[in-house]
C-alpha positions in Angstrom: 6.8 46.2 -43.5 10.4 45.7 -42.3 11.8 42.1 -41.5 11.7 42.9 -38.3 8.3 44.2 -38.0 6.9 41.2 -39.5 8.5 38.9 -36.9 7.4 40.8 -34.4 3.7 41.1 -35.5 4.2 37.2 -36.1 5.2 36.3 -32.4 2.8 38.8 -31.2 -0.2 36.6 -33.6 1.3 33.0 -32.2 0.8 34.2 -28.4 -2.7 35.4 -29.1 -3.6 32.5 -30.7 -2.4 30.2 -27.7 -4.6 32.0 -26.1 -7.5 30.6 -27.6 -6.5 27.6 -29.4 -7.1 24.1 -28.0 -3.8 23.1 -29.0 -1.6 25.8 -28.0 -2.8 25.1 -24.7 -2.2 21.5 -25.0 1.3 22.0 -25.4 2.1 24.2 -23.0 0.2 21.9 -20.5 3.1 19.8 -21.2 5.8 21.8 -20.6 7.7 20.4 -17.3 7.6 22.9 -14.2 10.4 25.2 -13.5 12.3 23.5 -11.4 12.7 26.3 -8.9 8.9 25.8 -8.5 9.0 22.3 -7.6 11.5 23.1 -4.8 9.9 25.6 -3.5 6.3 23.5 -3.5 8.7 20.7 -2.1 9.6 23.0 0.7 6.4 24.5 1.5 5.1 21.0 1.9 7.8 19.8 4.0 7.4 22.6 6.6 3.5 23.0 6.5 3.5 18.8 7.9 6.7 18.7 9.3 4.4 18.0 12.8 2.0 15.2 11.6 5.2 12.4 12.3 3.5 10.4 8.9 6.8 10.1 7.1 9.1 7.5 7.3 11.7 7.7 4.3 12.3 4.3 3.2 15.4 3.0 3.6 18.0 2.6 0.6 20.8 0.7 2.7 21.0 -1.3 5.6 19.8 0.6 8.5 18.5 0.2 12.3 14.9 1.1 12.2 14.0 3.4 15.2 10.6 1.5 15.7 12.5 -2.0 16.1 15.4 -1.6 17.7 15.8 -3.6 20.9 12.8 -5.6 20.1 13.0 -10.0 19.6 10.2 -10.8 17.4 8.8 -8.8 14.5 6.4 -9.3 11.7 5.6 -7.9 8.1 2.5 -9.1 6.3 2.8 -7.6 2.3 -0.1 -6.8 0.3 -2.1 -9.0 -2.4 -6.0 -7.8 -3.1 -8.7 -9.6 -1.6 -6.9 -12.9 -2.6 -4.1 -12.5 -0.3 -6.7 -11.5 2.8 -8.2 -14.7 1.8 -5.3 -16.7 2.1 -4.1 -14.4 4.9 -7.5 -16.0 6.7 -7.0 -19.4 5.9 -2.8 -19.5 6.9 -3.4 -17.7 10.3 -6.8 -19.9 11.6 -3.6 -23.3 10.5 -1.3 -22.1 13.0 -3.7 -20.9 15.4 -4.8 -24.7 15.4 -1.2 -25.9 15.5 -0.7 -23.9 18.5 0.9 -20.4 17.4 -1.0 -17.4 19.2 -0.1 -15.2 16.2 -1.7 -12.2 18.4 0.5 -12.0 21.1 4.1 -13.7 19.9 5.1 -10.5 17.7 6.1 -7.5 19.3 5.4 -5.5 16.0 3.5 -6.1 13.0 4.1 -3.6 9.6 0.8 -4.4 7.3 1.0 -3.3 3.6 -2.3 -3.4 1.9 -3.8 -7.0 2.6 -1.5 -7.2 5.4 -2.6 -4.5 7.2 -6.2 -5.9 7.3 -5.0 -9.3 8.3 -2.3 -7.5 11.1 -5.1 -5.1 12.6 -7.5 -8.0 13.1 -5.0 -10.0 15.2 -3.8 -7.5 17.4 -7.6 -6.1 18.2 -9.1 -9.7 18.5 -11.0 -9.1 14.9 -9.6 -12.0 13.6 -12.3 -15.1 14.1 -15.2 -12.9 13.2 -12.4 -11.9 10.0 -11.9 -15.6 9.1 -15.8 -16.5 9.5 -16.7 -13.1 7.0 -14.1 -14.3 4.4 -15.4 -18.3 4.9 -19.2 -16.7 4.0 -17.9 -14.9 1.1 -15.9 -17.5 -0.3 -19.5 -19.1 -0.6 -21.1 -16.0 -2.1 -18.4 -14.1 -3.7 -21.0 -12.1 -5.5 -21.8 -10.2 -2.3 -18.9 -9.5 -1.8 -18.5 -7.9 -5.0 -21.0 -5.7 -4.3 -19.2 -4.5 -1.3 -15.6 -4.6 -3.2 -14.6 -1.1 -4.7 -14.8 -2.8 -8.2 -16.6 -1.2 -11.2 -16.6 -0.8 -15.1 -13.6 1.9 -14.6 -14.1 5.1 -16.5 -11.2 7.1 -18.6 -10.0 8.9 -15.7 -9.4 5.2 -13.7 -7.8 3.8 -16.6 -5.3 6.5 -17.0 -4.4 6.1 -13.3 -4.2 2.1 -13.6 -2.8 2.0 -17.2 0.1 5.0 -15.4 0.4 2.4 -12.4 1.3 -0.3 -15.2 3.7 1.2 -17.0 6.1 2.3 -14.2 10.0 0.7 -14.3 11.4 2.3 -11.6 10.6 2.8 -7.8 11.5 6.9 -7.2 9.8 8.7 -5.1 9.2 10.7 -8.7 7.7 7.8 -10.5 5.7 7.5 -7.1 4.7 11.2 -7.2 3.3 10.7 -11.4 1.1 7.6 -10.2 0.0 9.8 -7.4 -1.2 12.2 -9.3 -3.0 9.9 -11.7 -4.4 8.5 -8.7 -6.0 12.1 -7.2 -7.1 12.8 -10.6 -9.2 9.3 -11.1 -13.1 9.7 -10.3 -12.9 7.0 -7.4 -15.8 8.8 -5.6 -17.9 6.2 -5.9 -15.1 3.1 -5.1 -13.8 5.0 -2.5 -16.9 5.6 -0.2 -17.0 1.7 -0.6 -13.7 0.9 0.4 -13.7 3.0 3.7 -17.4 1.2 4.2 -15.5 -2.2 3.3 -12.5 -1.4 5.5 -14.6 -0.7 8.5 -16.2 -3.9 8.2 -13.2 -6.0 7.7 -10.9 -4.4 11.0 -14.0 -4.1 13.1 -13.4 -0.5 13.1 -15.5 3.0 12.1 -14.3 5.3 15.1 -10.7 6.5 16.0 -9.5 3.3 17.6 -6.3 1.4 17.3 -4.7 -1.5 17.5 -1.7 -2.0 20.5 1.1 0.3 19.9 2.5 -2.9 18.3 0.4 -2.1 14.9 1.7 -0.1 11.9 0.3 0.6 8.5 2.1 1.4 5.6 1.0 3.8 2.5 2.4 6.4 0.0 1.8 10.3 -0.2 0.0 10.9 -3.5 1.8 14.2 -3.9 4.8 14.0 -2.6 5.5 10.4 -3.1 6.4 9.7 0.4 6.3 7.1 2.4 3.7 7.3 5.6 4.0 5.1 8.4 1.0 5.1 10.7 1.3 3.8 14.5 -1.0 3.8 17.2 0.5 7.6 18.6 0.4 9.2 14.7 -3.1 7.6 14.7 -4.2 9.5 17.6 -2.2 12.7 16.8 -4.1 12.6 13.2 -7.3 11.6 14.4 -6.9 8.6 11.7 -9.2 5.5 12.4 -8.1 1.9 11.9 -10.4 1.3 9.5 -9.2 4.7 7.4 -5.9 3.3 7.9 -6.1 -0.2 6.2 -7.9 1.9 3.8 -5.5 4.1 2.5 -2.4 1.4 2.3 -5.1 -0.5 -0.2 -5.7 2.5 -1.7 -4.6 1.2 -5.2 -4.3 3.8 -8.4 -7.6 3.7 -10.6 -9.6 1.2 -8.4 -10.2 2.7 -4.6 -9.0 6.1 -2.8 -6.6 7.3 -2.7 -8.2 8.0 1.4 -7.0 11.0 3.6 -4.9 10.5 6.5 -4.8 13.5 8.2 -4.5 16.0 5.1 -2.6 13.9 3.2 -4.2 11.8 0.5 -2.7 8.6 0.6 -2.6 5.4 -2.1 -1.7 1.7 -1.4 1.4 1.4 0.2 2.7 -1.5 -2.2 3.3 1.4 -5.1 7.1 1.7 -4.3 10.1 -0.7 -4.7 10.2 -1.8 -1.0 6.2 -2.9 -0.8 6.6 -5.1 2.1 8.3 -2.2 4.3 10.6 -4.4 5.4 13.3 -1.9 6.5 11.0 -0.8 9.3 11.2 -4.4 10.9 15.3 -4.0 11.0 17.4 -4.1 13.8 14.8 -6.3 15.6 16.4 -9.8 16.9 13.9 -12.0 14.4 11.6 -10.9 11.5 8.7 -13.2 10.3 8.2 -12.3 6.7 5.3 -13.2 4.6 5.1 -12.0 0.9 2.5 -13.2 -1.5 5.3 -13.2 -4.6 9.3 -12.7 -4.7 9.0 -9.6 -6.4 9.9 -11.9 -9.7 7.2 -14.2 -10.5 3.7 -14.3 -9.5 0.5 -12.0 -10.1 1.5 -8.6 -9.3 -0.5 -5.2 -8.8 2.3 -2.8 -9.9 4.9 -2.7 -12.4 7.1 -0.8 -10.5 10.1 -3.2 -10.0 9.9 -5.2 -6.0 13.3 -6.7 -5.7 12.1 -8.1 -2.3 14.8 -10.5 -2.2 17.3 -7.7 -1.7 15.5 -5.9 0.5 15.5 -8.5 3.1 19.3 -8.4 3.1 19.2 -5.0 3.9 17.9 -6.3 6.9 19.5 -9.2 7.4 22.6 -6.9 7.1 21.8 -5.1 10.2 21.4 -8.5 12.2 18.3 -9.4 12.7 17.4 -13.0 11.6 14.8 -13.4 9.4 12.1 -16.4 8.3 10.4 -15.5 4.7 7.6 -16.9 3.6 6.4 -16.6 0.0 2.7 -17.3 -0.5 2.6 -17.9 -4.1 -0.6 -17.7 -6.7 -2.0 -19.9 -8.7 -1.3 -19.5 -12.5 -3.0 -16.4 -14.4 -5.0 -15.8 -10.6 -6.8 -12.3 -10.9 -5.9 -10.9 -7.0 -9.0 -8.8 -7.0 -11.7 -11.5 -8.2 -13.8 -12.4 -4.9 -14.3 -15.7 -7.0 -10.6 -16.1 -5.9 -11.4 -16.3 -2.3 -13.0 -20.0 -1.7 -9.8 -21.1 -3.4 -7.2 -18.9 -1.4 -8.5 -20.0 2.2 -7.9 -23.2 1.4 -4.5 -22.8 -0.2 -3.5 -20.6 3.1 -4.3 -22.9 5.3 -2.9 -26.0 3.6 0.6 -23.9 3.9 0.1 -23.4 7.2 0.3 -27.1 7.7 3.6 -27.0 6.1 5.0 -23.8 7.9 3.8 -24.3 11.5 6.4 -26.3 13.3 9.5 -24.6 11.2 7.9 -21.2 12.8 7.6 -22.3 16.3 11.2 -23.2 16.1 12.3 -19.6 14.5 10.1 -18.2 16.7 9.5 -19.8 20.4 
C-alpha cells in the first residue's frame, strides 16, 4: 500500500469511528458554530418576532428612553430574592405611614425581579394583602419554603447556576451561554411553583395588568435580549401579571426560565444594567432603589453591575435622580425565607430614615 493509500484508508477509519465513538462525538459537540449559521439563526429570529414589541435593547450611552420622556416622576425597584421583597414590604408600609402614597406619586415604575412583585402590587392595590402575606411568613418561613421554587438542585441546575457564577462580562453573548444553561436545567418542578408563587404574590392568575404605568423587566434565553413588558405588550402577548413577575425572577438553575409569549425568558437582573435604569431616562426625577451598589453586598450574578455608572447615564440625559441602596446584612443568603422576619424590619426601619428626604425629591 502506497503512502497515499494508507492516509486515505486512515482518514477514512477516523470518520467511521467518530461515528460511533463516545468521544469523537464529544469533541465535535464542542466545536463552535459556523458563524454564518449564527447569523442566519440571528436573523431568522429577528424577523419571525419582529411584531411581539418585547425588546428593548439596553442602552450602552446616555439616551432618552421612549417610555419616559416628558414624564416628572419615575421609579425603578431592582431585584434581590425573597429577601429584598421582604424588605421591599417593610420600606413601602414606612412611608405609606409617613404619608407617601407610593401608588399614585410615580408615573412609571420599571420592576426587575423583586421589584417587579413589589411595583405590580402597588399599582393594582395588592400591596396590604402583600405586606400582611410576607408579615405571616416571616413567622413561618417554613411554609413559605414549601411554596418557594427551592430544592436539592440536580446536575443539570448546577451547571446552569455554577454557568451563572462564573460570568465576567455583561454581553448579550455571555447572556445568550447562561440562557442556554438555563433552558437546559430540569426546572419543571421549580417552575410550576414559581408561576403558582407569582400568582399569589401580584394577586394575579388571568391576563390582567397593572396601569399602563407598570413595566417588567427580563432576558431572552436564546437571544440574550432584553424584554420589556408593559401593559399594551402584555395584552398583545396575552402575558399575565403574575407570568410576568415570574419570568424577570426567573433565575438560571433555581426557577423558569417562564414563557412570555414564545419566548422563554430568565430573571431580568442577568445583564450588566439589572436595575434597567436607562428605561427611567429622560423623565424629570427618578427614584431609584437598589438592594447593593453593584460592588459590595450579596449578589445573585457574577456578571459585573456597575450600577453606579449606569445612573449617570441617566443623569447625563437630565433627569434628576434620588438612589437608594438597601444594603444586606453580612454573609445574608437572599433566597433563605428565614431571611424574611429580619428584612421587614430592616425595610422599614430605613424607611424612617428616607421618608422626609423623598417627599422633598419628590412632592
Amino acid at each position: 500500500m502506497s503512502r497515499r493509500d494508507f492516509l486515505k484508508t486512515t482518514v477514512v477509519s477516523s470518520v467511521a469511528i467518530a461515528g460511533t465513538s463516545g468521544f469523537a462525538h464529544s469533541e465535535a459537540r464542542t466545536l463552535p458554530p459556523k458563524p454564518d449559521l449564527e447569523l442566519k439563526a440571528a436573523e431568522i429570529s429577528s424577523k419571525l418576532f419582529a411584531d411581539d414589541g418585547l425588546v428593548i435593547p439596553i442602552a450602552n450611552k446616555p439616551t432618552v428612553s421612549s417610555l419616559a420622556k416628558g414624564l416628572d416622576r419615575t421609579m425603578v425597584l431592582g431585584g434581590g430574592g425573597e429577601y429584598y421583597i421582604a424588605w421591599y414590604c417593610g420600606f413601602f408600609h414606612g412611608l405609606y405611614e409617613a404619608g407617601l402614597d407610593m401608588a399614585n406619586i410615580p408615573e412609571m415604575v420599571v420592576g426587575t425581579s423583586a421589584g417587579s412583585y413589589i411595583g405590580s402590587s402597588l399599582l393594582s392595590g395588592e400591596f396590604y394583602r402583600l405586606r400582611t402575606e410576607f408579615d405571616f411568613f416571616g413567622k413561618f418561613p417554613e411554609i413559605f419554603s414549601k411554596m418557594a421554587p427551592l430544592a436539592t438542585p440536580n446536575l443539570s441546575q448546577m451547571r446552569a447556576d455554577k454557568v451563572n457564577m462564573s460570568a465576567t462580562d455583561g454581553s448579550i453573548e455571555t447572556r445568550r451561554t447562561i440562557g442556554a444553561a438555563a433552558l437546559a436545567a430540569d426546572n419543571k418542578l421549580n417552575s410550576d411553583r414559581i408561576e403558582k408563587l407569582a400568582a399569589l404574590l401580584t394577586g394575579d392568575s388571568k391576563t390582567s395588568w397593572p396601569p399602563k404605568r407598570m413595566f417588567t423587566t427580563g432576558i431572552d434565553c436564546y437571544t440574550g435580549e432584553r424584554l420589556v413588558v408593559g401593559q399594551q405588550t402584555a395584552k398583545k402577548n396575552n402575558i399575565a401579571l403574575a407570568h410576568g413577575a415570574a419570568a424577570s425572577s426567573s433565575l438560571p438553575g433555581v426557577a423558569g426560565p417562564t414563557l412570555l409569549g414564545q419566548r422563554y425568558v430568565m430573571d431580568g437582573g442577568i445583564c450588566s444594567n439589572p436595575a434597567h435604569v436607562d428605561l427611567v431616562a429622560g423623565s424629570k426625577r427618578a427614584l431609584i432603589i437598589t438592594l447593593t451598589n453593584g460592588v459590595t453586598g450579596a449578589i445573585l450574578t457574577t456578571i459585573p453591575h456597575p450600577i453606579a455608572q449606569n445612573i449617570k447615564d441617566v443623569e447625563a440625559t437630565g433627569t434628576k435622580v434620588k438612589w437608594i441602596v438597601a444594603g444586606t446584612p453580612p454573609g445574608v443568603n437572599l433566597l433563605d425565607p428565614k431571611q424574611i422576619e429580619g428584612a421587614l424590619r430592616t425595610g422599614y426601619d430605613r424607611a424612617k430614615v428616607e421618608a422626609l428626604k423623598i417627599k422633598e425629591f419628590w412632592v
